[in-house]
C-alpha positions as CSV (number, residue, x, y, z in Angstrom):
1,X,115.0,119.2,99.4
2,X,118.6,118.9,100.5
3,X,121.3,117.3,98.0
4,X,121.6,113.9,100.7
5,X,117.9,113.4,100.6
6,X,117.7,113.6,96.4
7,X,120.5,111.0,96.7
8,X,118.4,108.5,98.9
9,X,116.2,105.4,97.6
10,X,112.4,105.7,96.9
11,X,110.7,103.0,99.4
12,X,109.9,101.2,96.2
13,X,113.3,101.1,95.6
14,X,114.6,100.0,98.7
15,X,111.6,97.3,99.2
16,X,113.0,96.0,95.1
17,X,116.7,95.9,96.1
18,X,115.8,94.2,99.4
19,X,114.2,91.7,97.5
20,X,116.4,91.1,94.5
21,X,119.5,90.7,97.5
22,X,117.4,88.0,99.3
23,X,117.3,86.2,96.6
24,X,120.7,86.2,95.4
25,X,120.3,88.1,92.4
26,X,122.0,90.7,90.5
27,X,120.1,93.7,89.0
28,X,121.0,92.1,85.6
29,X,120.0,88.8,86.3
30,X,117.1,90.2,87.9
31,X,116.6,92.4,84.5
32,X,117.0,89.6,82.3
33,X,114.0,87.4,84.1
34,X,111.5,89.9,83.9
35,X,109.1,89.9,81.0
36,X,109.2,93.6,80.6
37,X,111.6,95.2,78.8
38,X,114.6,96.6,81.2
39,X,118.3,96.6,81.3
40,X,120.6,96.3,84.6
41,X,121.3,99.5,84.7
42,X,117.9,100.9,84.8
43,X,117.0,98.3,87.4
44,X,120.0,100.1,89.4
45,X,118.7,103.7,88.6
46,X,115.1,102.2,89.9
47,X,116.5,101.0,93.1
48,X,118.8,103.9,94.1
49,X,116.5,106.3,92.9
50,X,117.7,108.4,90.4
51,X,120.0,108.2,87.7
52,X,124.1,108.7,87.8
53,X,124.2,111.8,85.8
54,X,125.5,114.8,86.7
55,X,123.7,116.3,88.4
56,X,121.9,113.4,89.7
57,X,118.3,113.4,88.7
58,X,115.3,111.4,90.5
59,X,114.2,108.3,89.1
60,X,111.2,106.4,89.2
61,X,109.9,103.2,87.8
62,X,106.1,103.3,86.1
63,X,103.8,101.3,88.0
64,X,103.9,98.5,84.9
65,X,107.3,98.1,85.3
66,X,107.7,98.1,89.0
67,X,104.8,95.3,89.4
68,X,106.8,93.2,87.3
69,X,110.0,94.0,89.0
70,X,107.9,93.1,92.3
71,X,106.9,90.0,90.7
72,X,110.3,89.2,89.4
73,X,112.3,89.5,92.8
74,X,108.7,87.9,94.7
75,X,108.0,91.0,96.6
76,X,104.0,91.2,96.9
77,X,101.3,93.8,96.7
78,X,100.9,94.7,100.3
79,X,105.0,95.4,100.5
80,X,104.2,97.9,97.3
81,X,101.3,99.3,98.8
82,X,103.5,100.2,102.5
83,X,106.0,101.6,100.3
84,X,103.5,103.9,98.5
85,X,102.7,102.5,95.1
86,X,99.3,101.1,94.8
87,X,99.7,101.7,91.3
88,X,102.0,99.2,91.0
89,X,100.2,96.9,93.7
90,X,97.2,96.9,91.5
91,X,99.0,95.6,88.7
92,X,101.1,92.7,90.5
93,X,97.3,91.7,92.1
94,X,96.3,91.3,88.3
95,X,99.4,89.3,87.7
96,X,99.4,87.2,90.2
97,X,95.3,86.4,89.9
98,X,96.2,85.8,86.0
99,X,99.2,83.2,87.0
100,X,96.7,81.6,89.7
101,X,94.7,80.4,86.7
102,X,97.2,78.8,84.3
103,X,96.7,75.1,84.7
104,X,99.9,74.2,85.6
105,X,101.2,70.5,87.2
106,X,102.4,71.6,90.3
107,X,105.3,69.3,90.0
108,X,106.8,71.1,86.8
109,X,108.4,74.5,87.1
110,X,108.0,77.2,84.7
111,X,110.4,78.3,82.4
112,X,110.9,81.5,84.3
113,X,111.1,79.0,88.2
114,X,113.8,77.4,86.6
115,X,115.8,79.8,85.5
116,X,115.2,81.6,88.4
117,X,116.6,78.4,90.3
118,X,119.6,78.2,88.2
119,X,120.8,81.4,88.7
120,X,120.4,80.8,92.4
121,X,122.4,77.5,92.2
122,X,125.3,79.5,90.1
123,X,125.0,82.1,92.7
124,X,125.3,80.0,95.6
125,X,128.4,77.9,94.0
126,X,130.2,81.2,93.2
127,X,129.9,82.1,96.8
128,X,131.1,78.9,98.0
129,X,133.9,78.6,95.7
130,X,132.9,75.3,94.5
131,X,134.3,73.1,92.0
132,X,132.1,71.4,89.0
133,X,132.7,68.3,91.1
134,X,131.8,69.7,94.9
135,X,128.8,71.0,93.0
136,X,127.5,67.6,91.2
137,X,127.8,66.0,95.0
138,X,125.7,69.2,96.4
139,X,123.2,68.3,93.6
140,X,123.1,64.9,94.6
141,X,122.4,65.6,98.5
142,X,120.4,68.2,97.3
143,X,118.0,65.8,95.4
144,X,118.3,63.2,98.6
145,X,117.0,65.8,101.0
146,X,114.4,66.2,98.5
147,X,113.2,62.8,98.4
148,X,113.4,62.6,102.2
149,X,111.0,65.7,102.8
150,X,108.7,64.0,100.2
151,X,108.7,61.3,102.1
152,X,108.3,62.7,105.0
153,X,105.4,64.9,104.1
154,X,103.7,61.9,102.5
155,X,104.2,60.4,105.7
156,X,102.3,63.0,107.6
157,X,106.0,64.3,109.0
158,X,105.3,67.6,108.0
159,X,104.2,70.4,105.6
160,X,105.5,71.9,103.0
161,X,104.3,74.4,100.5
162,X,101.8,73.0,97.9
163,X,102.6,71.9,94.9
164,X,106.3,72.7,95.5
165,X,109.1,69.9,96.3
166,X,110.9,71.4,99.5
């Protein structure tokens, strides 16, 4: 194997960092909200595949903690299973069955939902340089457009995903 192609991301890796981006996240943040133990900088090492030092050694994530990075950044099972890692796919089937049968009001987020949210929001305000005040008045035409889709779905205007306010 040539020194270029060591230096390339696993698929896992690449489907992970993917993910993580689409959702706004760092790899710390991301770290942080997963229930497994793991620090940003493993995160990174996970989705470059392999670790800074020198010389640069591959890295791969167990399948335990891969699932739950899946889970974390809402990659599924069949995106873990293209990439390569039923392993992991397995798992992030058994934690999704297990989170399918918590009884849960669908109109209350989970601790986890709302964090995740939050540091979407902060994410979102950094990027659109906005001031506490611009922020409070996308809040409130955030919670309008909520109402309005409510509404509307209520209405028979349209669908949304269950259990979730769009």
């Amino acid at each position: 194997m040539s020194g270029a192609n060591e230096l390339q991301p696993t698929p896992e890796g690449a489907l992970i960092k993917l993910a993580r981006q689409a959702r706004g996240m760092s790899p710390e943040v991301a770290a942080d909200l997963t229930p497994v133990q793991i620090k940003g900088g493993r995160w990174r090492q996970i989705e470059s595949g392999y670790d800074r030092k020198s010389p640069p050694k591959r890295s791969f994530a167990p399948a335990l903690t891969l699932a739950h990075m899946a889970h974390t950044v809402g990659a599924t099972p069949e995106r873990l299973t293209e990439a390569g890692r039923d392993d992991a796919a397995a798992i992030l089937r058994e934690i999704l069955r297990g989170e399918g049968e918590e009884s849960v009001s669908p109109e209350v987020l989970t601790t986890r939902e709302q964090q995740m949210l939050a540091e979407m929001v902060a994410s979102a305000a950094e990027g659109f340089d906005l001031t506490p005040e611009q922020l409070d008045e996308a809040y409130a035409r955030a919670r309008q457009l909520v109402k309005e889709r409510r509404a509307s779905r209520v209405s028979g205007g349209g669908e949304a995903h269950p259990g979730r306010a769009s």
